[in-house]
N, C-alpha and C positions, 0 to 999 in steps of 0.2 A: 626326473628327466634322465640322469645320471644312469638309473637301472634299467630305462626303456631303451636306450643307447644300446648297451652292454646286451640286453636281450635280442635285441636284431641284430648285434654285430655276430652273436653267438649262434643266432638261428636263420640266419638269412636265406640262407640253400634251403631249410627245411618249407619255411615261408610260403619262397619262389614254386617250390615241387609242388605245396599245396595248392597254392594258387593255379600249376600249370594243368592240375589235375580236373579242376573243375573248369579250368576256361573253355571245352568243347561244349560244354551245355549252357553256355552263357553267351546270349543273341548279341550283345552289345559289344564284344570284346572281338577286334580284329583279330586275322591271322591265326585263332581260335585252335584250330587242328595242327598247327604249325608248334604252336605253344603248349597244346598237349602235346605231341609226341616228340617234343624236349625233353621235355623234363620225363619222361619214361628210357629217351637214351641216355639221359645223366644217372638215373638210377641202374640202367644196365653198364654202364663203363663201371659205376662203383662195383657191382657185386664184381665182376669180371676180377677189376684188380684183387679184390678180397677176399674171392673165394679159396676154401679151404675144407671141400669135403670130406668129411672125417666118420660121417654115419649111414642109417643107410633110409634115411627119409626118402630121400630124392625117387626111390624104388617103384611109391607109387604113382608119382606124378608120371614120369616116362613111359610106365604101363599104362598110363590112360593114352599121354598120347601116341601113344605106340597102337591102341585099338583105332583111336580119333584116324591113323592114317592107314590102318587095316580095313577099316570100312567105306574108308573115300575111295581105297584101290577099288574094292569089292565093289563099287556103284560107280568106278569106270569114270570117279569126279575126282581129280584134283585142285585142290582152289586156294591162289592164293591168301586167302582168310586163316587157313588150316595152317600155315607158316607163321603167319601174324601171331595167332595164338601159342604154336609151341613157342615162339620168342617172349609172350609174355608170361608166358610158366618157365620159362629158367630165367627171367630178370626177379620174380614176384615169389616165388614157391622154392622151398629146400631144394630145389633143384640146383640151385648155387645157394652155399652157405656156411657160415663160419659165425663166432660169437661175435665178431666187429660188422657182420654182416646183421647179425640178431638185433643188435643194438641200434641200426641204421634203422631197420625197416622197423620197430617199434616206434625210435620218435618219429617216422614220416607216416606212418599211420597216426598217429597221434595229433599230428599238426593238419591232415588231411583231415581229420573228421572234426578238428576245432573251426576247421572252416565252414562247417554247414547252418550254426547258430548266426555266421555274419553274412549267410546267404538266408537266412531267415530271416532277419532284422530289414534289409535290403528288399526283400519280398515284400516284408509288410508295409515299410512306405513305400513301394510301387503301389500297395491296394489303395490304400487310402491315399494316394494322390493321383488314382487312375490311371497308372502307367500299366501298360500291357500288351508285348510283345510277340501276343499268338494270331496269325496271320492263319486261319482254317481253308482248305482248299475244298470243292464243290463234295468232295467222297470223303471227307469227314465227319460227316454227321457231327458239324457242330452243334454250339450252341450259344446266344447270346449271353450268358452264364458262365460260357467260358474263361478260365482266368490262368495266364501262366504267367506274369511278371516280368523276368530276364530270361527265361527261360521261352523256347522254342514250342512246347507243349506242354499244358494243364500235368499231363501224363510224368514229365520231368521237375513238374516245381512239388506236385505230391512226393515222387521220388527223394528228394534233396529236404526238403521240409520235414519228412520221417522221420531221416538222419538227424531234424535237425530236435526235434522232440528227444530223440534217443537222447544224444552229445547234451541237451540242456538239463535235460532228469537228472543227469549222472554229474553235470556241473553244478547241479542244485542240493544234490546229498553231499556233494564234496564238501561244499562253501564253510568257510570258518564265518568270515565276516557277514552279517546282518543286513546291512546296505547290500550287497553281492547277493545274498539269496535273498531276498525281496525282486531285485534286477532281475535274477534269473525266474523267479517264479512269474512274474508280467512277464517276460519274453516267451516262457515256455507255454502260457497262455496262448500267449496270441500266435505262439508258430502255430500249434493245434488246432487253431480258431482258420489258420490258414489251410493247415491239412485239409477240413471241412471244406473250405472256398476251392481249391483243387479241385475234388469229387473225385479225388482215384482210392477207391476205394481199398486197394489190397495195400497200398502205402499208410492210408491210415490207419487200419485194423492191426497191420501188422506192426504198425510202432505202439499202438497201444497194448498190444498183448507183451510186444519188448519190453516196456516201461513195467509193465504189472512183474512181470517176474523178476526183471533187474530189483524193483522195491523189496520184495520180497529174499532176495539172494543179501540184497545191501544192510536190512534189518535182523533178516536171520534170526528172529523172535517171534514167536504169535502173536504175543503181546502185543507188540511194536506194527505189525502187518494189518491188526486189527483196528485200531487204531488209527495208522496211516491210511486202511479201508477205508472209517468214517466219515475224516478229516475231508478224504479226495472224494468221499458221495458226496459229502454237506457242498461241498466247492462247485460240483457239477450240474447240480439241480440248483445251485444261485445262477451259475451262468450260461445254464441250457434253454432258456430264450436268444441270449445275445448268438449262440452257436446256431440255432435253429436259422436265424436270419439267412446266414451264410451256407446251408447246407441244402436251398433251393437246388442246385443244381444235381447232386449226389442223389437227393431224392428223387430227383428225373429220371436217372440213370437206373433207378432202383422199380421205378414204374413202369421200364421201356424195356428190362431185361426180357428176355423170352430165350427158351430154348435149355436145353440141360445144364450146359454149363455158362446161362445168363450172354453179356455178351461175348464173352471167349468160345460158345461152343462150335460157329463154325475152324476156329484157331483149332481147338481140343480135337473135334472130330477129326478132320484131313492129317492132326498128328498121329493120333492112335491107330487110323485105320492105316495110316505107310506104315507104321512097324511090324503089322501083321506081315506085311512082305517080305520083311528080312530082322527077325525079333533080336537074334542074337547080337550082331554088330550092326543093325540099322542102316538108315537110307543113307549116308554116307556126310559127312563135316559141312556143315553152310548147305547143305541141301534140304528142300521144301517141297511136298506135294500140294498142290492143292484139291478141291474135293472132286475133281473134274480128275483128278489123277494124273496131271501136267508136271510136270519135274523143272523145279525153278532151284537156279543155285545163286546164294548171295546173303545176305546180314540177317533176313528175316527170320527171327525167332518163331516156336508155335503158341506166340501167348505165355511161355511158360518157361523158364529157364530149366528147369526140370522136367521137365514135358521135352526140351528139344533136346537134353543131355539124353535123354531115353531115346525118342526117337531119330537122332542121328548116327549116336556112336549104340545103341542097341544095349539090349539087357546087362552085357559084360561092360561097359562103360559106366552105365548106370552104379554096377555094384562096384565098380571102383571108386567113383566118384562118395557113394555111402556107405563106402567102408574110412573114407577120408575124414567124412563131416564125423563119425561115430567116434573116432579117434581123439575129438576134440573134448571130448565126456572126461579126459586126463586132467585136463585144467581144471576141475570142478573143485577142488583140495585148495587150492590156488586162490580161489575165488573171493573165500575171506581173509585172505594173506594181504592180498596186493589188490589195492583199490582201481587200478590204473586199470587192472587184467579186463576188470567187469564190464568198463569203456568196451573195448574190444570184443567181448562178447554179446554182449548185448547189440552194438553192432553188427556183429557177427548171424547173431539170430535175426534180426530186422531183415538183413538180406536175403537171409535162408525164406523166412516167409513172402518176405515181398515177390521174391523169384517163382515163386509159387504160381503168380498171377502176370507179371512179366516177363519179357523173354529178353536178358542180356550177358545172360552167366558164362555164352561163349561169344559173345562179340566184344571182340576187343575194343573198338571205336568208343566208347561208354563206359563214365566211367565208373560204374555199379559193377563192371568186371574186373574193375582191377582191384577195387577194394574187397569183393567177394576172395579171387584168389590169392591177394598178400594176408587177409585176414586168417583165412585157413591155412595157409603156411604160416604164421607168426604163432597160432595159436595150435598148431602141428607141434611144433619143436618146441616151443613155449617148457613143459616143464624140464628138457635135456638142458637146456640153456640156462633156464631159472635154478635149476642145481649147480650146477656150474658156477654161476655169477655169486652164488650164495659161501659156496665152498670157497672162492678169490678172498669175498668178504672177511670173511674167516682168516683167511690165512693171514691178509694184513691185518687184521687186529690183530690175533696171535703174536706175530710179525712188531707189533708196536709195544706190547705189551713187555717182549721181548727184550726188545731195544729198554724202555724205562726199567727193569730190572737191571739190566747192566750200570744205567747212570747209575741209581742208587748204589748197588755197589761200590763204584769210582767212588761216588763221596763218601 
């Protein structure tokens, strides 16, 4: 009792941040958007106080949005959205940043993504006791099948349920104690089992393909990956009945796709075909055609976070943005050093994929954008900072070592 005391007296900001981060996607929680973007200006007053630019990271983030408002002039669109976002790349991204700043945005990352396993748990007894918060309007093409839980749309409990497969793999390789990874291994079950009940497909694929490789980076053996291969076939063909149950409606989804790119391709077409019009810096920030060629400006993504990175801010946006993601290939050394880093990346990768098939990588409002771009700044600077922290390290041992040389001598 004594330690859990001690631990919320120690973490309680970080807690709160977490919590305030997911409360805009959670139907049941008052005041919801008021509590999100709390705790996003507690975290901008910290870096503000903190910051202490000293390198020259910050260089790409500013070029990007430096195009992101080159191209909104160029299409004659200014939109408040475009404000919103460069505000949350200098709270979230080297854009402000300092070692006490590193260290911030590590544990609130950290405590942000331990939140997704108890919004997974949460989920699961909504299912099984019927609770379900998705209210489908007539232009939804729902379905009785439909299933979101706390969440607002099928669409966002697959998103958050990904996360929570990721966060529980990685809690499940960590585990010392026997009771804890039994616990985690049933949770991680049945978050998966809920991934399936969701039916968003690109959230479940793409935490599976997260999981496959984090196994693989975390064993770093053939041996061991073999092995762990077998283990997780044997496990899946015991409970690929009970999964099948629940995957009624995904198969729906998978019967009713038509068209190139399934259901995204009218999203994908109207994207691709506006960048024919202006390839270079694109149709301009929060702007949208649709296939009628009508010019709509506001939050709507093309289906694709990467898709709308392209077709807003244009080709030169684009290769800013993957010259960014390419950079995070540093950390790879890292990987088997520091077990925490992996959390974070495999995180990291989950979103990269998922984004693939969703569109939220520039809407601020969601919070799959804020953790896309602290994740990629955390893991930007990641090894500047981890030398740094390593070489302190050092110095105070040295430093101690020191000092007990001296005693000895006095005596």
């Amino acid at each position: 009792m004594s330690y859990l005391l001690y631990f919320l007296r120690r973490n309680v900001i970080f807690l709160l941040l977490a919590f305030s981060l997911v409360a805009e996607a959670i139907v049941i929680i008052p005041f919801k958007e008021l509590i999100y973007f709390a705790g996003i200006i507690y975290v901008a007053f910290y870096v503000v106080r903190n910051n202490a630019q000293n390198n020259n990271f910050w260089m790409y983030y500013v070029s990007f949005l430096a195009v992101c408002f080159l191209s909104s002039i160029m299409a004659f669109t200014i939109d408040y959205r475009l404000f919103a976002f460069t505000f949350l790349l200098f709270v979230f991204t080297p854009i402000t940043n300092s070692f006490k700043i590193f260290l911030f945005r590590r544990k609130y990352l950290y405590f942000c993504l331990m939140a997704f396993p108890f919004l997974g748990v949460v989920s699961i007894l909504c299912y099984f006791l019927g609770v379900n918060y998705f209210i489908p309007d007539d232009a939804s093409g729902a379905n009785l099948l439909d299933f979101s839980a706390i969440f607002p749309h099928p669409m966002w409990l697959g998103a958050a349920v990904g996360l929570s497969n990721v966060v529980l793999v990685w809690l499940l390789f960590s585990a010392k104690n026997k009771i804890y990874v039994c616990l985690c291994a049933v949770l991680l079950l049945l978050s998966i089992y809920l991934s399936v009940v969701a039916a968003s497909r690109s959230a479940f694929f793409a935490s599976v393909i997260a999981m496959i490789i984090f196994i693989i980076l975390r064993l770093h053996n053939f041996k061991k990956v073999i092995i762990a291969g077998i283990v997780i076939s044997v496990i899946a063909i015991a409970i690929l009945p009970f999964y099948l149950i629940g995957a009624e409606r995904m198969q729906d989804k998978f019967d009713k796709a038509q068209g190139k790119y399934g259901s995204r391709t009218e999203l994908f077409v109207s994207g691709l075909s506006s960048l024919e019009k202006s390839p270079l810096f694109g149709e301009g920030f929060a702007v949208k055609y649709n296939t009628e060629g009508e010019k709509y400006v506001g939050r709507m993504e093309t289906g694709s976070g990467w898709l709308s990175i392209l077709a807003q801010t244009g080709v030169l946006g684009f290769a800013i943005v993957c010259v960014l993601v390419l950079k995070v290939r540093k950390v790879f050394p890292y990987l088997f050093i520091d077990n925490k880093l992996l959390l974070y990346f495999i995180s990291f990768l989950y979103l990269c994929l998922h984004s693939c098939f969703e569109g939220y990588l520039l809407t601020v409002g969601y919070y799959p954008c804020i953790l896309f771009w602290a994740l990629l700044g955390f893991l930007h600077v990641y090894p500047y900072y981890k030398d740094k922290e390593l070489k302190y390290i050092k110095v105070l041992a040295l430093g101690r070592d020191v000092c007990f040389s001296e005693e000895k001598v006095r005596l």
